[in-house]
N, C-alpha and C positions, 0 to 999 in steps of 0.2 A: 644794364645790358644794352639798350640803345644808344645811350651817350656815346661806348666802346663801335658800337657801329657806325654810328657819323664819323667819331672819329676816324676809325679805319678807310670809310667814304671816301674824307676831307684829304686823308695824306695819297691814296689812291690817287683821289681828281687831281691833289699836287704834284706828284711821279710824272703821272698821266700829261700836264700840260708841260713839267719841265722836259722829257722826253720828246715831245713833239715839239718843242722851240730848241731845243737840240737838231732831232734830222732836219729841221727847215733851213737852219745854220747850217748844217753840209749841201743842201740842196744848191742854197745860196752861195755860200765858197765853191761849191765844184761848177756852176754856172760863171761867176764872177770871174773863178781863174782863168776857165777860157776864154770870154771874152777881156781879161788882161791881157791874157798870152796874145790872140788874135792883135787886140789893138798894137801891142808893143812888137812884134814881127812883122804885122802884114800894112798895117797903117804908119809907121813910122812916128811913133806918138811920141815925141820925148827926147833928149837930148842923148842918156846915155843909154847902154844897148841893151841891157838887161833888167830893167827897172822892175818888168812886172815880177822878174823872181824875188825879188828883194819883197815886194807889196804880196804876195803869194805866201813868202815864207813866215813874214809878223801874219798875216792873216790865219795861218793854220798854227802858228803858237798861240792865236788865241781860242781857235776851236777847240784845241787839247786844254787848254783851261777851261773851256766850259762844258767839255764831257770828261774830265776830272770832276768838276764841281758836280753833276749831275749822276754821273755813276759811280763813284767813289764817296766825294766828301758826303752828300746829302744821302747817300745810301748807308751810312755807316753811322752818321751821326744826324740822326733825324729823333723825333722828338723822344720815342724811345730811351734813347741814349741822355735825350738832356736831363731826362729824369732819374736816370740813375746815377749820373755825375751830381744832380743837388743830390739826391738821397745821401750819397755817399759824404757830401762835403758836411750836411746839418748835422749825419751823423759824426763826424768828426767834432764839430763843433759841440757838440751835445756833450760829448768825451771829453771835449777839455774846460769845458764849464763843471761836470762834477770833479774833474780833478783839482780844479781851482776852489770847488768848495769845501770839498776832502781836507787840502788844507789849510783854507781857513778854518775853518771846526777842527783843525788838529794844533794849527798854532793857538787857537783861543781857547781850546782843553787843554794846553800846557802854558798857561797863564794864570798865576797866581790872583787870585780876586779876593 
């Protein structure tokens, strides 16, 4: 019974610190944008005219990968799940090791000795 509650703890405290290096990512993008924006409008930074949107728009395709990764992939398949994808795979494998013995003891009961 305690083991189950560390463990619930551990993946807790692990939610818990990926969630907040997630908002601090938005924090940081929605600060960085405008000071992108700022610099590339009002300071003249840079040769072509729209740079910081281009540097804005990879920036937020990678925020959307890391609150995919954090609210989706790791919400769905967290240890939970690893567990019952081996369960499911051993038992597979379990299934075809007796079937594989099945016939060997079927072919060497139908061999003449």
């Amino acid at each position: 019974m305690e083991k189950e509650q560390h463990e619930l703890y551990e993946y807790a405290r692990k939610r818990l610190k990926q969630k907040k290096g997630l908002y601090f990512h938005f924090v940081l993008f929605i600060l960085g944008s405008i000071f992108l924006f700022i610099a590339n409008h009002f300071l003249i930074f840079g040769l072509t005219a729209n740079w910081s949107v281009w540097v804005i728009t990879f920036w937020l395709f990678l925020f959307i990968l890391h609150f995919i990764k954090v609210y989706i992939t790791d919400r769905f398949m967290n240890k939970n799940w690893e567990r019952e994808q081996i369960d499911r795979l051993v038992a597979k494998q379990q299934q075809k090791v007796e079937q594989l013995q099945n016939q060997i003891e079927e072919e060497s009961s139908k061999k003449p000795q």
